[in-house]
FIDO-819974 format. One record per residue: x, y, z of N, C-alpha, C in turn; residue in three letters. Coordinates in pm, whole numbers, padded with zeros to 5 digits, always signed. Layout:
N
XYZXYZXYZala ...
//
This chain:
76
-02211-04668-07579-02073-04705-07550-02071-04794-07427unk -02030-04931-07429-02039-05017-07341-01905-04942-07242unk -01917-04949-07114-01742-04897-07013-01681-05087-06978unk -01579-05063-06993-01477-05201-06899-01528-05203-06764unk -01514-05325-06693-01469-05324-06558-01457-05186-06475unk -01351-05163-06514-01230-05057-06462-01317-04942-06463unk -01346-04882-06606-01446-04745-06642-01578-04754-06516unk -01650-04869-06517-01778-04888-06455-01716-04897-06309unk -01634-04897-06254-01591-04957-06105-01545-04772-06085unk -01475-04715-06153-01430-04608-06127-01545-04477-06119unk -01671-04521-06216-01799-04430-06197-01893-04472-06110unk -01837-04555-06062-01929-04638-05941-01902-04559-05782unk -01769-04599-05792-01664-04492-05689-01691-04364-05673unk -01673-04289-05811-01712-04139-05829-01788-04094-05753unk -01924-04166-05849-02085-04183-05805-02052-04166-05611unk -02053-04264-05569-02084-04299-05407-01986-04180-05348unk -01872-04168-05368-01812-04023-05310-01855-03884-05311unk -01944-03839-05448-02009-03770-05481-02111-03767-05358unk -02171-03854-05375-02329-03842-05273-02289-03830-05118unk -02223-03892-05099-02135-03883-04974-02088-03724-04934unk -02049-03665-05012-02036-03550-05007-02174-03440-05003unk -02215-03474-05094-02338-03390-05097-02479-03425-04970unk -02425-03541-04871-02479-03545-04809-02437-03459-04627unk -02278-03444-04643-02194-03374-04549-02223-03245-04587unk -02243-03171-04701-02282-03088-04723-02399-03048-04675unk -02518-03130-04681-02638-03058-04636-02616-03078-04453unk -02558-03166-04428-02539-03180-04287-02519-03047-04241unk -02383-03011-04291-02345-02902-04251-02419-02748-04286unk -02468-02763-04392-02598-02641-04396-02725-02617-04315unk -02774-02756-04265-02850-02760-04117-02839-02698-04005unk -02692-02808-03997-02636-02733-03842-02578-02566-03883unk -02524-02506-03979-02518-02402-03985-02667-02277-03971unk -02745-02380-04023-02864-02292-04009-02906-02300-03898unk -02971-02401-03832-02994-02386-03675-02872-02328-03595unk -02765-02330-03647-02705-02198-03536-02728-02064-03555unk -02780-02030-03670-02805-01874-03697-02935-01862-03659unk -03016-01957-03652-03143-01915-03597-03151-01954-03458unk -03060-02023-03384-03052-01974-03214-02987-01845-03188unk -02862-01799-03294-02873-01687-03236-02947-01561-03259unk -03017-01560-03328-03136-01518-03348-03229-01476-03283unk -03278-01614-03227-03387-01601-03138-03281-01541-02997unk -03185-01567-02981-03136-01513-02859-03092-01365-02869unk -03088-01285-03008-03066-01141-02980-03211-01063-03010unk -03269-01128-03060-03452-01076-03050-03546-01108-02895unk -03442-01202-02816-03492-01214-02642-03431-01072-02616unk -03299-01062-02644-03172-00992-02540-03282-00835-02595unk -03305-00819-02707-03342-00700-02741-03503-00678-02669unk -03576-00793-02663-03740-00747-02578-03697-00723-02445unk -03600-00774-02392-03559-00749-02261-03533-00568-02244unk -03392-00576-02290-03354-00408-02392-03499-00292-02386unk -03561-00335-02494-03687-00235-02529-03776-00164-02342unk -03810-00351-02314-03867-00342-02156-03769-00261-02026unk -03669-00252-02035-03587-00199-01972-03611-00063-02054unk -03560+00009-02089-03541+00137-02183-03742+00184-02145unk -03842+00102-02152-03933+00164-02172-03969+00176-02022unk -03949+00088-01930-03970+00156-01798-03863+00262-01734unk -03725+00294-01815-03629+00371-01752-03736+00516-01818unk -03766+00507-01962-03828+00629-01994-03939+00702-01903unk -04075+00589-01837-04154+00632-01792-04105+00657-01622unk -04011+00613-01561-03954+00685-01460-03936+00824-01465unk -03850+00844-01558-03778+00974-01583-03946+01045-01645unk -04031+00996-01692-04093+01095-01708-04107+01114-01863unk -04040+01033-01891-04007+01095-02084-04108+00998-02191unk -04057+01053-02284-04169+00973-02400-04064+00880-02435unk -04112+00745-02502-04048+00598-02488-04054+00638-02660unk -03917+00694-02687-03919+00722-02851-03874+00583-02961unk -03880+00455-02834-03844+00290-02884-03957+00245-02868unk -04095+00291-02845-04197+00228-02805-04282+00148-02943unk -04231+00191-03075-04303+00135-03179-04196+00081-03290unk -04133-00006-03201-04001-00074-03199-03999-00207-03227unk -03985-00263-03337-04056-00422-03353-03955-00465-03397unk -04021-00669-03339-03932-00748-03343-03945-00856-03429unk -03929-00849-03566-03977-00955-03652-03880-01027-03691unk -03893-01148-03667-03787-01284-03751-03880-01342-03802unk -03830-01386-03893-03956-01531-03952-03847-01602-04001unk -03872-01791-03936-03760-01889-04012-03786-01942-04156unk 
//
């Protein structure tokens, strides 16, 4: 089926708005992802900090560090 002018100018349009989009799209799935993986890495700091605190308050007091086999795994 041959398209007019008009048909071919209007799937041309389509076309380029389409990609245009699907390119704001991944934009925005990037930057969405690198923000979940800064905060990430910033509540797996806040928490080794946490653990290190908690495990020297335990051995002050004398007590057993019942967070001591307490792990911190992310993988991106």
């Amino acid at each position: 089926m041959d398209l007019s002018q008009d048909q071919k100018a209007f799937y041309e349009t389509t076309r380029e708005r389409c990609r245009s989009e699907v390119s704001q799209i991944n934009n925005t799935i990037a930057s969405e992802v690198q923000r979940v993986k800064d905060l990430l890495t910033s509540l797996s700091n806040r928490k080794t900090a946490v653990l290190q605190m908690y495990g020297a308050a335990c051995e002050v007091l004398g007590e057993e560090n019942d967070l001591a086999e307490e792990s911190i795994e992310i993988e991106f």
